[in-house]
N, C-alpha and C positions, 0 to 999 in steps of 0.2 A: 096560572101555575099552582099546583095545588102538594108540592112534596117541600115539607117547609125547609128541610135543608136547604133544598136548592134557591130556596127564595132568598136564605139565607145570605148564602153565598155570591147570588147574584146582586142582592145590596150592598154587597161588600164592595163589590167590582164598580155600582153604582155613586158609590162614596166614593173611590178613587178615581173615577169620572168626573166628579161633579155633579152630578145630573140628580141636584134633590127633589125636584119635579117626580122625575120618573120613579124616583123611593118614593112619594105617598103614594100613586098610585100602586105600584107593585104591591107594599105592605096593607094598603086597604083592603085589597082583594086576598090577599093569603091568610091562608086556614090558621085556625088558633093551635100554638104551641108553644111553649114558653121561649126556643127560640126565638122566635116570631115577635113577641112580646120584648126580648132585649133588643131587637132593630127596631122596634117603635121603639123606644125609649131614649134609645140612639140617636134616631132622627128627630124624637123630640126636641131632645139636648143641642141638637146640630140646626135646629129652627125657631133658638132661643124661650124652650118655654121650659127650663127646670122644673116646672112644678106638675107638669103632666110627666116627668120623665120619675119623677118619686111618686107619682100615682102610681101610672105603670107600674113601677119595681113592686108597690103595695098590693097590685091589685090580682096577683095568685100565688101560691104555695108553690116556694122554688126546692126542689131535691137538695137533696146534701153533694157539693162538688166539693172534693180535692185540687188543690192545688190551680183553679181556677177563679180568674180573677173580674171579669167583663162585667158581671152586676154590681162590685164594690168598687169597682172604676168610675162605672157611669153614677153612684149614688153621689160617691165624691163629688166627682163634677159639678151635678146638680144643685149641690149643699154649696158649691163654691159660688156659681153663679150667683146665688139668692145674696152673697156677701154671710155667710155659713160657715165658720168651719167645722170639720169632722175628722176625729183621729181615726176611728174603726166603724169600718157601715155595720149595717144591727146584722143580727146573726139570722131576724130571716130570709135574708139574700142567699143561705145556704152556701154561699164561699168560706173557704178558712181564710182566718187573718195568719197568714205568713210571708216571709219575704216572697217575693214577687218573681225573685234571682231564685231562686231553692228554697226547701221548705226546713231541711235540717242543715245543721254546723254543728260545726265544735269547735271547745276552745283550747283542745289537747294539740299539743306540736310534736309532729315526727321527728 
């Protein structure tokens, strides 16, 4: 499979399977693209090795997202795993630290 959406997508279906067998293989073969990269890091995490899953996150320049949270999820994790904790993953995960629920509030009452 070489359209890394789909691969994407299809690991996702594979983790809600079970089937972590068939995530390495799938992710070994699928083309480099930073997607591609947070389901390795994924399955890192889900194959007990936090410390490749915070290599991974380290190992390319992620774009600036809004309101998107799946690299500062999976850093957490990893940081947990080790017996780590972490209040904010580092900013070059390219996620904003905001509520997770909405990014804006207020504390003005109608």
């Amino acid at each position: 499979m070489d359209e890394p959406v789909a691969v994407c997508e299809l690991d996702e279906l594979l983790v809600e399977l079970g089937q972590s067998e068939r995530r390495v293989r799938l992710l070994e073969r699928a083309p480099e693209h930073r997607r591609v990269v947070e389901r390795r890091a994924d399955l890192a995490l889900a194959r007990g090795q936090p410390e490749e899953t915070l290599r991974l996150l380290g190992s390319i320049a992620w774009p600036r997202e809004h309101q998107r949270y799946v690299r500062s999820a999976l850093w957490k994790a990893a940081k947990a795993a080790l017996g780590e904790t972490v209040d904010e993953a580092p900013a070059f995960l390219g996620e904003d630290n905001l509520a997770a629920y909405g990014a804006y509030w207020s504390s003005e009452t109608s």
